[in-house]
N, C-alpha and C positions, 0 to 999 in steps of 0.2 A: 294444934298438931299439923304439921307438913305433909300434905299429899300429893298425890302423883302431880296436878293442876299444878299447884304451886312449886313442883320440879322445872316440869314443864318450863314455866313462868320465869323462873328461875335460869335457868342453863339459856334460855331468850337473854337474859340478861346481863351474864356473862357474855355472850355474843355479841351486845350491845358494846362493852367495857372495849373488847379487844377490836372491834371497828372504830372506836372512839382514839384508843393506841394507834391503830394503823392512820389514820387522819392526823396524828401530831398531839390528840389531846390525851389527858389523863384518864385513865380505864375504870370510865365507872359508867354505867348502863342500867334504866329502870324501865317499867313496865305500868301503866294504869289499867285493871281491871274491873268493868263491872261486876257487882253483884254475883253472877251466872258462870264468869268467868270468861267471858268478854273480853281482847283486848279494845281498848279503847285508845288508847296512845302508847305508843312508847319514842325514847328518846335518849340520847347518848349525853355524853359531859363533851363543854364546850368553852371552856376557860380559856383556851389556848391564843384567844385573840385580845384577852388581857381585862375580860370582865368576869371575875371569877364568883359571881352571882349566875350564871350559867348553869347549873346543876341539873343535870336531867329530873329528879325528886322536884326542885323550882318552878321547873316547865309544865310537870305535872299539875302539879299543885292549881297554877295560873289556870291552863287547860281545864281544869274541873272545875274552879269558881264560874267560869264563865258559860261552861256547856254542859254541866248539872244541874241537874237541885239536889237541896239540899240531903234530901232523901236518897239521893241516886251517891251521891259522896260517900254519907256515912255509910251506907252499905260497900263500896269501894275496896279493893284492896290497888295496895301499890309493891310492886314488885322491886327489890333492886339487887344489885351485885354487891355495895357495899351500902352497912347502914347510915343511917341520915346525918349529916353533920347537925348543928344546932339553928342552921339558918332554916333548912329544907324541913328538920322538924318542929320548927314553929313555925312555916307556912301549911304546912300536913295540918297540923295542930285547929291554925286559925281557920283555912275554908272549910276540917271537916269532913276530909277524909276518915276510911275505916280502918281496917287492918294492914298492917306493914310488913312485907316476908323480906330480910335479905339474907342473902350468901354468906358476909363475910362481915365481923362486927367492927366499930369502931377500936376498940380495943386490940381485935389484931391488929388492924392498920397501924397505929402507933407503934405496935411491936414490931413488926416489917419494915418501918421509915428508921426504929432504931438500928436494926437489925443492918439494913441496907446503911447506914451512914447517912442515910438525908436528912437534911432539916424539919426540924415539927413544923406543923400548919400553921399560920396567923392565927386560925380560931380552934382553940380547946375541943379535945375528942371527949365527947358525951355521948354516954345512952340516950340514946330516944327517950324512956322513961325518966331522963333526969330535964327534960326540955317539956315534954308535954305527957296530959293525964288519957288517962280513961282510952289509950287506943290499944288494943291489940297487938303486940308486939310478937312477932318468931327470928329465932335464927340466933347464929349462924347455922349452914348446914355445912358440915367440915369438909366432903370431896368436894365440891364448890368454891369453898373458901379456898384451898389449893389451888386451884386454877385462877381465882384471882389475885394471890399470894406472887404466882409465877407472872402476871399482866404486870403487877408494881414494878416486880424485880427486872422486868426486858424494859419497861420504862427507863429504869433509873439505870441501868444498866449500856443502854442505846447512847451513839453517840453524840454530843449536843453539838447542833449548827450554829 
């Protein structure tokens, strides 16, 4: 169940996406929380220099292998705007993170990129549940997903240099 915390957590997140827009990159924005509700990192999408292994979920991921344990992960949550592609959630997966809240689901995104006329992704939109077991899954939360709904569309919309 989504509470106030994981609002919070959440609308951080969104704010992440649209600083990541305003930078030139793609609007996606997450959040690493302790346990307690801690942030511990957060981080924006960073593909725009043409390594599209950039994913703020990635950077997370990396960040906790190396500055938790194991214990301190799976208790974890990760916060994002949009949910995990299948790369970000099978690095969630392997170090061991916990629970996952996002905005806005892969599922809409596909329908928005139709919607909008863009091209699908190189890599297949999956549920998180369909990449990895046993984590906690929330979301979408729908006023949320609107707001990142309208981040895709001023993307795809903006004119290209």
């Amino acid at each position: 169940m989504i509470n106030d915390i994981d609002l919070m957590h959440l609308r951080r997140c969104v704010e992440l996406a649209a600083e990541a827009l305003e930078a030139g990159d793609e609007p996606f924005g997450s959040i690493l929380a302790a346990g307690d509700g801690t942030v511990l990192m957060e981080d924006r999408n960073r593909v725009a220099g043409g390594d599209h292994t950039q994913h703020p979920e990635f950077a997370l991921a990396r960040w906790a292998a190396n500055h938790l344990t194991p214990e301190q992960r799976s208790e974890a949550t990760v916060y994002t705007s949009g949910e995990h592609c299948p790369m970000c959630a099978a690095a969630h997966g392997w170090v061991g993170l916990g629970r996952i809240v996002y905005a806005s689901s892969s599922e809409q995104l596909a329908g928005w990129l139709r919607e909008l006329g863009a091209a699908e992704p190189k890599v297949r939109t999956l549920r998180i549940q369909d990449v990895i077991r046993d984590t906690p899954v929330e979301g979408p939360v729908p006023e949320l997903a609107e707001q990142v709904k309208e981040l895709h569309r001023r993307m795809r919309s903006a004119p290209q240099a």
